[in-house]
C-alpha positions in Angstrom: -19.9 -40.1 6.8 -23.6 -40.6 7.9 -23.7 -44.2 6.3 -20.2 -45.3 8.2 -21.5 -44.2 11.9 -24.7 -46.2 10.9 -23.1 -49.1 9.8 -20.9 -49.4 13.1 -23.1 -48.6 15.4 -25.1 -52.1 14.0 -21.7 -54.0 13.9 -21.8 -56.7 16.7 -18.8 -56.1 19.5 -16.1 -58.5 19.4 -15.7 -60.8 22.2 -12.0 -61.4 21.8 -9.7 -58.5 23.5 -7.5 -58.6 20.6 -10.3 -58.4 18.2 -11.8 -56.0 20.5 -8.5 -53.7 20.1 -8.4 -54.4 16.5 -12.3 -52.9 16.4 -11.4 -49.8 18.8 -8.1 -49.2 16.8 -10.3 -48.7 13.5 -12.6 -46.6 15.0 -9.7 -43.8 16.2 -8.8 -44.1 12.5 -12.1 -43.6 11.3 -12.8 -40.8 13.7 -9.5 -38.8 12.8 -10.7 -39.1 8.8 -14.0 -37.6 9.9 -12.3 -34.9 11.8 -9.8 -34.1 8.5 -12.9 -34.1 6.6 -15.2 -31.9 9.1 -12.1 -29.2 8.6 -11.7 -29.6 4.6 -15.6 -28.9 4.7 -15.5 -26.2 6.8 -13.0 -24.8 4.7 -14.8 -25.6 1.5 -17.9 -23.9 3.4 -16.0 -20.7 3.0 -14.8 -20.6 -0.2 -18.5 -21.5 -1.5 -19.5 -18.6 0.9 -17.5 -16.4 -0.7 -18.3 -17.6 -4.0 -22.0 -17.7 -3.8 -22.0 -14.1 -2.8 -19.9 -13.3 -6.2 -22.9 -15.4 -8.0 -25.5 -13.5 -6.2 -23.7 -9.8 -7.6 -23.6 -11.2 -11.3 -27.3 -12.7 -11.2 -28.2 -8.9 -10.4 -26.4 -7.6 -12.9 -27.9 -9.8 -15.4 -31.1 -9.2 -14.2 -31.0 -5.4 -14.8 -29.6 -6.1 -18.3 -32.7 -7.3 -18.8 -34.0 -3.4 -18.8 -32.1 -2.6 -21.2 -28.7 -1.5 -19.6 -25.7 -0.8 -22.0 -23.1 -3.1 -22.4 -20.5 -0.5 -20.8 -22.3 -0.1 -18.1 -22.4 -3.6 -17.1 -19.0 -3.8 -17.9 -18.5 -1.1 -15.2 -20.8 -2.6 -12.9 -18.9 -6.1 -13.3 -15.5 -4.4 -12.5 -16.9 -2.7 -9.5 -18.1 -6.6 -8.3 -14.8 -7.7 -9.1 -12.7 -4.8 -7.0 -15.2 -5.2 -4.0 -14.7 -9.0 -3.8 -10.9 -8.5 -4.7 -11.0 -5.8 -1.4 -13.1 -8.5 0.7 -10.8 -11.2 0.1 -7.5 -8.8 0.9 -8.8 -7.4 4.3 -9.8 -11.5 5.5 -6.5 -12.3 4.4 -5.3 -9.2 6.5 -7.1 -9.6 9.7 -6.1 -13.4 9.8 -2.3 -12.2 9.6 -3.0 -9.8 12.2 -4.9 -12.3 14.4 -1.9 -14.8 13.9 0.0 -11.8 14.8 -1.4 -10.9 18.5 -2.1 -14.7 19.3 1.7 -15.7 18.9 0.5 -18.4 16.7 3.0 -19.6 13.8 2.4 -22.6 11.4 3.1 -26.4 12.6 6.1 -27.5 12.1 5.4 -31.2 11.1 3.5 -30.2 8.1 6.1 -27.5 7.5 7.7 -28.8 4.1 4.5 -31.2 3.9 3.2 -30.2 -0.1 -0.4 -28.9 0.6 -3.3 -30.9 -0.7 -5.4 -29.5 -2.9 -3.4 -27.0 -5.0 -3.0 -27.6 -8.8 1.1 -28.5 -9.7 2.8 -25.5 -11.2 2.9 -25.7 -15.2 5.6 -27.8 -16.3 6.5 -25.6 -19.6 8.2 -22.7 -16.8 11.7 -23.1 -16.4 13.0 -24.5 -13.3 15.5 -22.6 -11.3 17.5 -25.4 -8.5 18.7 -23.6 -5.4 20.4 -26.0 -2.9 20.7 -25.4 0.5 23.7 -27.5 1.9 23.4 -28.8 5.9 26.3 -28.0 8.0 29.3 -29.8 7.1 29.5 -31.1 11.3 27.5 -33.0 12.6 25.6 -30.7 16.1 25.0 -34.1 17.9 28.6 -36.0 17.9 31.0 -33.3 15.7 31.7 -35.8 13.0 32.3 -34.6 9.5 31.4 -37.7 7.6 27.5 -37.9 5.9 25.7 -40.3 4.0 22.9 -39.1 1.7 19.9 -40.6 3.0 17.1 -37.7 1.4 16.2 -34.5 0.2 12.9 -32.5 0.5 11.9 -30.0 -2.3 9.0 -27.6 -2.7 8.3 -25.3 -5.6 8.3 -21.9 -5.0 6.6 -19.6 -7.8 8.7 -16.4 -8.9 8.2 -13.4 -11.0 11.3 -12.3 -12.9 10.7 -9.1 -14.8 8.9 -9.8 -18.2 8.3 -13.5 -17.6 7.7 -16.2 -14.9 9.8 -19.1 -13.5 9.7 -21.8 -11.2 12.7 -22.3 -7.8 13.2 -25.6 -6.2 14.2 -25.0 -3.1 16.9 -28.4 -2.5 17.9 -29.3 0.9 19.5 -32.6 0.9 19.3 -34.6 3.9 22.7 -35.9 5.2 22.7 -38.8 8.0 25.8 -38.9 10.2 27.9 -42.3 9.7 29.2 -42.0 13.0 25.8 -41.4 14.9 23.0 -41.2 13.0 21.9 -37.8 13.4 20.0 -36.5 10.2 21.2 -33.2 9.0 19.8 -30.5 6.9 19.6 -27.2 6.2 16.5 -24.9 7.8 13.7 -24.3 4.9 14.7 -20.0 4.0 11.9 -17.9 5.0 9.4 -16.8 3.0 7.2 -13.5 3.0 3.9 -16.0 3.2 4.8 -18.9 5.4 4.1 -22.0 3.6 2.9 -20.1 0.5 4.4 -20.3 -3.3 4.7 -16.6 -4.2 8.4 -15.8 -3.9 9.5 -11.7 -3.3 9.7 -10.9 -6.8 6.0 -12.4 -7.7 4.4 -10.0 -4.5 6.4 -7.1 -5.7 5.1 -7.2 -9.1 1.9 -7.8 -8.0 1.8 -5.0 -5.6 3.4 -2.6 -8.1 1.1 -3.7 -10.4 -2.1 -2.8 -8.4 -0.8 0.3 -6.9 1.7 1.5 -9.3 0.6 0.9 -12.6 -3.2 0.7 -11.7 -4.0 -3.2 -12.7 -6.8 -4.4 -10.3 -6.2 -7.8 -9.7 -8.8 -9.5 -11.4 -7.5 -8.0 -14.8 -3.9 -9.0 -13.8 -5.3 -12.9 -13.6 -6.2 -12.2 -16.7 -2.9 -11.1 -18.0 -1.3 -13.8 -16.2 -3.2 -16.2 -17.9 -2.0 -15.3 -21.5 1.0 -16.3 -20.5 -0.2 -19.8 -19.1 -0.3 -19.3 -15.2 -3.4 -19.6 -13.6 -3.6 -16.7 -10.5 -7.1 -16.4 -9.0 -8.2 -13.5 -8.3 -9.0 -14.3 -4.9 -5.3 -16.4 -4.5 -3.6 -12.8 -5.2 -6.1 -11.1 -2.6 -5.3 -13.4 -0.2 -1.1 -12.7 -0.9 -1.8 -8.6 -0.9 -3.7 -8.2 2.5 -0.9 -10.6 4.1 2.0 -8.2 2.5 -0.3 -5.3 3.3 -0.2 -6.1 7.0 3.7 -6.9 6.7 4.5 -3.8 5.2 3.0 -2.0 8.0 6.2 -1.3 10.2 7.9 -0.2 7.5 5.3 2.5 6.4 4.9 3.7 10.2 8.8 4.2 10.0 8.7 6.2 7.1 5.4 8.0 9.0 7.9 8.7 11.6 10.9 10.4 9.6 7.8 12.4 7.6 6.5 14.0 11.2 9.6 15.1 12.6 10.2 17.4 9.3 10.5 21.1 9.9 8.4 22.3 7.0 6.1 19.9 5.8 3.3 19.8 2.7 -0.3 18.4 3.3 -3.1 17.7 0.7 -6.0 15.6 0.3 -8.1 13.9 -2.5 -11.4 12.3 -3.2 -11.7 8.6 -3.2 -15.2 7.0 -4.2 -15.7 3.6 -1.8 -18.2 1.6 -2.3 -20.8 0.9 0.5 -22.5 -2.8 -0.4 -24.6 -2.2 3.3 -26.3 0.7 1.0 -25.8 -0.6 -2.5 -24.2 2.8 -3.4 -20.8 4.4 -3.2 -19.4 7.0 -0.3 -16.4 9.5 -0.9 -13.2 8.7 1.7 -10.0 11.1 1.8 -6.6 10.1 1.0 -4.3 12.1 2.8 -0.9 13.1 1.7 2.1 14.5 4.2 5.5 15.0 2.1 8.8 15.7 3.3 11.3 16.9 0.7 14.3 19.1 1.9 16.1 18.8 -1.6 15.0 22.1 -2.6 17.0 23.8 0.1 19.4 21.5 0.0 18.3 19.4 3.5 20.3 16.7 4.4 17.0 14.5 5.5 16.0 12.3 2.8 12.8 12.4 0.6 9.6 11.1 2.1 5.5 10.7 1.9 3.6 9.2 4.0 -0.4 8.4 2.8 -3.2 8.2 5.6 -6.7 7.2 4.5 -10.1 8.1 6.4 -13.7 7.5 5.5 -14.5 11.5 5.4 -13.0 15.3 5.5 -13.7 15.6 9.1 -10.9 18.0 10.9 -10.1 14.8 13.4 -8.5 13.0 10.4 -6.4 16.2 9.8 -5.1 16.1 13.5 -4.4 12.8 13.0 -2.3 12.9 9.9 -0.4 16.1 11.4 -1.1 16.0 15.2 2.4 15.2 16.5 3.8 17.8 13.8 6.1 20.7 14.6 7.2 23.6 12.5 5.6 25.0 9.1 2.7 23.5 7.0 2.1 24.1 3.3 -1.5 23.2 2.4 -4.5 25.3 1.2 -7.3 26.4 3.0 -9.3 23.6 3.9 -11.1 24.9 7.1 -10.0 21.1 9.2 -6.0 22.5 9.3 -7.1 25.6 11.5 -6.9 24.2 14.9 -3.7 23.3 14.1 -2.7 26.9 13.3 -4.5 28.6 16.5 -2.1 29.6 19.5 -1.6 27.0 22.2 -3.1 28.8 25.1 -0.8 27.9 27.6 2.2 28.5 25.4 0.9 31.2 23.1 2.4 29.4 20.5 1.1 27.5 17.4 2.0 23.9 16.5 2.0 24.4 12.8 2.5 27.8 10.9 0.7 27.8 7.9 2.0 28.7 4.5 -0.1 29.0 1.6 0.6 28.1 -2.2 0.5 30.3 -4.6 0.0 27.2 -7.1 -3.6 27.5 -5.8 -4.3 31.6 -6.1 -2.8 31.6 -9.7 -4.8 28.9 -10.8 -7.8 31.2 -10.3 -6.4 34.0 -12.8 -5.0 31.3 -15.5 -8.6 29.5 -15.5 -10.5 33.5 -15.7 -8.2 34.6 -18.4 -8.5 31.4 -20.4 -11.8 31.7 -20.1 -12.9 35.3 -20.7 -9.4 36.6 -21.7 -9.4 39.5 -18.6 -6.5 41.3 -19.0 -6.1 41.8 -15.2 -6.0 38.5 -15.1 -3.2 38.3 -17.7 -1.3 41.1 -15.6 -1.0 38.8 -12.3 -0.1 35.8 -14.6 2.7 37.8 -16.0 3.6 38.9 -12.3 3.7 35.9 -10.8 5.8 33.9 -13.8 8.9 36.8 -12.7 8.5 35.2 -9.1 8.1 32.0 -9.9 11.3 32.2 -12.2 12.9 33.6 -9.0 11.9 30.3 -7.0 13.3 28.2 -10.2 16.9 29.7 -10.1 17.5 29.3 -6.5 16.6 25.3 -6.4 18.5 23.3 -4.2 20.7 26.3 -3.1 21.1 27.2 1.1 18.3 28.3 2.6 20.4 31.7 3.9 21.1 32.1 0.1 16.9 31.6 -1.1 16.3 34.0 1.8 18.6 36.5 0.7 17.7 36.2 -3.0 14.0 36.6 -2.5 14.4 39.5 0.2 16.0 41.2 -2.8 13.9 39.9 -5.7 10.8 39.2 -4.6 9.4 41.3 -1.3 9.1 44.7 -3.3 7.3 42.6 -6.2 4.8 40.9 -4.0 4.2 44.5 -2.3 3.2 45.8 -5.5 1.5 43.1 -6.4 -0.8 43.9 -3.6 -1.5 47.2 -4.1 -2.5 46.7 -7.3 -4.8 43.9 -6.5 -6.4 46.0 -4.2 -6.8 48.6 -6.6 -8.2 46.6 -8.7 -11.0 45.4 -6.3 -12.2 48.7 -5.4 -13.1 49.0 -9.0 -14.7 46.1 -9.8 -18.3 44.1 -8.8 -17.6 42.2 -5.9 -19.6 39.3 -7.1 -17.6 39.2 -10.2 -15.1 36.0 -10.7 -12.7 38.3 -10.5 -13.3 39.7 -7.4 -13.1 36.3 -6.0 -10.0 35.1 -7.3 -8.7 38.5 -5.7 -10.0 38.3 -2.6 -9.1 34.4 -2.6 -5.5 35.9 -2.5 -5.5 39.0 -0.3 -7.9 37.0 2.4 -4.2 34.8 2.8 -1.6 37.4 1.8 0.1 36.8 5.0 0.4 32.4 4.5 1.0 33.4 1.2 4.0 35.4 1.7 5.8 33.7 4.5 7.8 32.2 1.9 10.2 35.3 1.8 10.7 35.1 5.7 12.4 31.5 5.6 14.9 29.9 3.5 13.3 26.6 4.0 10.1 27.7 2.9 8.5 26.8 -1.0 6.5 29.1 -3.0 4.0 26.2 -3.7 2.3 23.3 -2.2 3.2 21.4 -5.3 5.2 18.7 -3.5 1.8 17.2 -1.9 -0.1 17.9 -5.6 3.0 15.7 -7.3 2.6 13.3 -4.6 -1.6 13.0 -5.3 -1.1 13.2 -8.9 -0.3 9.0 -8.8 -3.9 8.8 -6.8 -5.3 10.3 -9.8 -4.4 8.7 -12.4 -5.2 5.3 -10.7 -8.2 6.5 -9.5 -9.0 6.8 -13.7 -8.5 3.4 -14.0 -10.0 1.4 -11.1 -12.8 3.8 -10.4 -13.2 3.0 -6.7 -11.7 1.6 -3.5 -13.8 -1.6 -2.5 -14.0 -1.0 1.2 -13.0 1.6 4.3 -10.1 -1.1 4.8 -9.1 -1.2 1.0 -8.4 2.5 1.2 -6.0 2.0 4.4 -4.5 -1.1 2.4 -3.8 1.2 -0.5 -2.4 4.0 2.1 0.0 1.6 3.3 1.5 0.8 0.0 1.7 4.0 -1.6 3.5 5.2 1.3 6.2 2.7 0.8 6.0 2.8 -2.7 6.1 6.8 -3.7 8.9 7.0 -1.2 11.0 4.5 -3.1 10.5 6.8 -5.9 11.9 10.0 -4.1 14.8 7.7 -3.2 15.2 7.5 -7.1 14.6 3.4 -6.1 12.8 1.4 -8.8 9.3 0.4 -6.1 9.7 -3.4 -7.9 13.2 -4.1 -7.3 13.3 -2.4 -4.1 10.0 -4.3 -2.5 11.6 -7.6 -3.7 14.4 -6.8 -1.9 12.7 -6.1 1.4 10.1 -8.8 1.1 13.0 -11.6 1.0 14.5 -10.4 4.2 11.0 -8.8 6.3 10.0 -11.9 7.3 13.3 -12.5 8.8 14.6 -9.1 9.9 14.5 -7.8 13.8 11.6 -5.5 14.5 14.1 -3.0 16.3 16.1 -2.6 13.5 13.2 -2.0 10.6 14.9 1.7 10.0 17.7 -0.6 8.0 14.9 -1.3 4.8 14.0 2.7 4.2 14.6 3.4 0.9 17.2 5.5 2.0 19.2 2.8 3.5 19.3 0.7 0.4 21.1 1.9 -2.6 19.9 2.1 -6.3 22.4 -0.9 -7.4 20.9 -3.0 -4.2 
């Protein structure tokens, strides 16, 4: 616009006043173009931002292919560039929704159903799906009941129905009152991305997809694009952190029904996160809490709630279980132990801890495997009687499991000890086996409590069932891509796993909630648990 300003600023002035007007007029017209066009560059100054940084990742890749690297591990390398930009572009998305949030700030209303410049039209092969929305049939101005059609404003919204896509058209005819004028029509239905063209069922399957079945998004625009729909990466970034940041009520809910369990099961696992400010990776902790009564036959339903943190410090433990009352099932990480000691004004503890046996038999199954030790092979044959125990009194009262085990179980376990410590008196106390035994008898007490209280498990294996889908994702996209990527993900899974407990499908159920969130009362967010919708919803 350099050569314009120069070329009016050498115009001679009018001496007419209408001519005058006529020059000033074009110059408020001129300046507003230059203002539209300062903000599409700015824009455009982002994007390239955020694009020249991607360039800058792949030129160093290829320049340490010239060394000789191997094809997979570029490969690898290239989807590690592809996560972290995928996790950049999420948590902008994210902290612009939460800034939009705090400042009150919602989209203008003029440009409400205006189509946004710039984006490409949505393929014309996908089958379009009309939805009309009629106005109300009275007029609010003057009451009368008689329209003419003088309108209609459309907009293309792009869905996701399982196993293939499809375009709506949202319809809302405009209707002009004969007898006054007014112009009727039906309010646009809310959207979980104001103004954006991803409908509930397209967010679901892309959140499922990343978090459920493990697709990072960059290979999901790939897949997309078989089937002819062209999804950046960085478009389906932008839709995740948005959701992610919606979806947060609803996970602190669940967090809140998790808490106020009475017996409760805590694990952790290792996440690598990459750290671009060192050019290497760092190992965060996702956190597991799970509340499942069903095996005691507790009314309360299922639920897990997921908490990320960058390390294993003991703070992040009192922060996942801090507000907790009543018994914990975990294993002997060293951060729960504050939360064990006796208040010291109360002489009471917060949590009482109860070990899993899980843990102390995998010691003897992995010794005997290994060197075939017979007393190894003993405990494993002790244990399996207990654990068969545990198996027939599933789901019964928790007066009945006490009973049963006081019967069944106590003299076993008292035995078992005995001979354990038997057994260590005879043996080198460096030995494996020596460890596995003292790894049992150093927690006899946690690991017994079981038989004291009905509502009590044998195991921890409701929090190592609840990791297990961390795992196996962890397998496929290797690392988080940032700190805020892992509380993304924590978010997520939390809603997501718990939909699972509810014996909830997490797709169907998330596009359920994501097509009334945007629209339902804060106060009343305890309605969308997964417990509160049922299956056939």
């Amino acid at each position: 616009m350099v050569y314009i300003a120069m070329s009016l600023a050498n115009d001679p002035l009018p001496s007419d006043p209408a001519a005058l007007r006529a020059f000033a007029a074009s110059l408020q017209a001129k300046m507003t173009e230059m203002q539209r066009e300062i903000a599409a560059r700015d824009a455009e100054i982002y994007t390239k931002t955020l694009h020249i940084e991607k360039l800058k990742a792949q030129l160093a890749v290829l320049r340490r292919a010239r060394f000789g690297r191997s094809s997979e591990k570029l490969d690898q390398e290239i989807e590690q560039l592809e996560l972290l930009l995928g996790e950049v572009e999420e948590g902008h998305a994210e902290s612009m929704a939460r800034r939009r949030a705090v400042a009150g700030a919602a989209p203008s209303t003029s440009h409400r159903n205006s189509k946004p410049s710039g984006r490409k039209p949505l393929p014309d092969h996908l089958p379009r799906e009309r939805m009309v929305f009629d106005p109300p049939s009275t007029c609010p101005s003057c009451g009368g009941t008689v329209f003419s059609k003088v309108g209609e404003d459309e907009r293309e919204i792009l869905e996701y129905v399982p196993s293939h896509f499809k375009v709506v058209v949202h319809v809302r005819p405009k209707l002009s009152c004969r007898a006054c004028e007014t112009i009727v029509q039906a309010p646009a239905p809310s959207l979980p991305i104001e103004r954006g063209r991803p409908g509930p069922g397209l967010l679901a399957h892309v959140l499922v997809s990343k978090y459920c079945d493990h697709l990072p998004l960059h290979r999901q625009s790939v897949i997309y694009g078989r089937e002819g729909i062209d999804l950046d990466r960085s478009t389906m970034a932008d839709w995740v952190g948005q959701i992610a940041f919606l979806l947060q009520l609803l996970a602190e809910a669940i967090a809140r029904h998790v808490r106020s369990g009475p017996a409760l099961h805590a694990d952790d696992t290792p996440v690598p996160v990459l750290d671009p400010g060192r050019g290497k990776t760092k190992t965060g902790r996702l956190w597991v809490l799970v509340r499942d009564e069903r095996p005691w036959g507790g009314a309360a339903p299922p639920a897990v709630l997921y908490h990320y943190s960058p390390d294993r410090k003991g703070k992040h433990a009192e922060a996942l279980l801090g507000s907790c009352r009543g018994f914990l099932h975990a294993d002997g990480y060293a951060g729960f132990n504050s939360l064990y000691a006796p208040d010291p004004k109360t002489g009471t503890a917060r949590l009482v801890e109860v070990a899993c046996w899980a843990h102390a038999r995998r010691k003897f199954y992995d010794l005997h495997v290994a060197t075939g030790s017979p007393v190894a092979k003993e405990v494993l044959d002790w244990l399996r009687d207990l654990f068969a125990v545990e198996k027939a009194i599933w789901g019964l009262a928790p007066e009945e499991r006490l009973a049963a085990r006081q019967i069944q179980s106590v003299a076993s376990l008292d035995d078992l000890r005995v001979y354990l410590e038997h057994i260590l008196m005879e043996i080198s106390r460096k030995s494996t086996l020596a460890e596995a035994i003292r790894y049992s008898l150093s927690r006899w007490k946690a690991l017994t409590r079981f038989t004291t209280d009905g509502r009590l498990e044998m195991t921890n294996n409701a929090a190592e069932r609840a990791i297990r889908p961390l795992c196996l994702g962890r397998r496929n996209w290797l690392f988080c891509g940032a700190d805020s990527g892992g509380e993304r993900a924590a978010t997520v899974y939390t809603i997501i796993q718990t939909a699972r407990l509810n014996g909830l499908d997490p797709e169907a159920y998330l596009r359920d909630i994501l097509s009334r969130l945007a629209d339902h009362p804060v106060n009343r967010v305890d309605e969308l648990l997964p417990w509160n919708i049922s299956p056939s919803h």
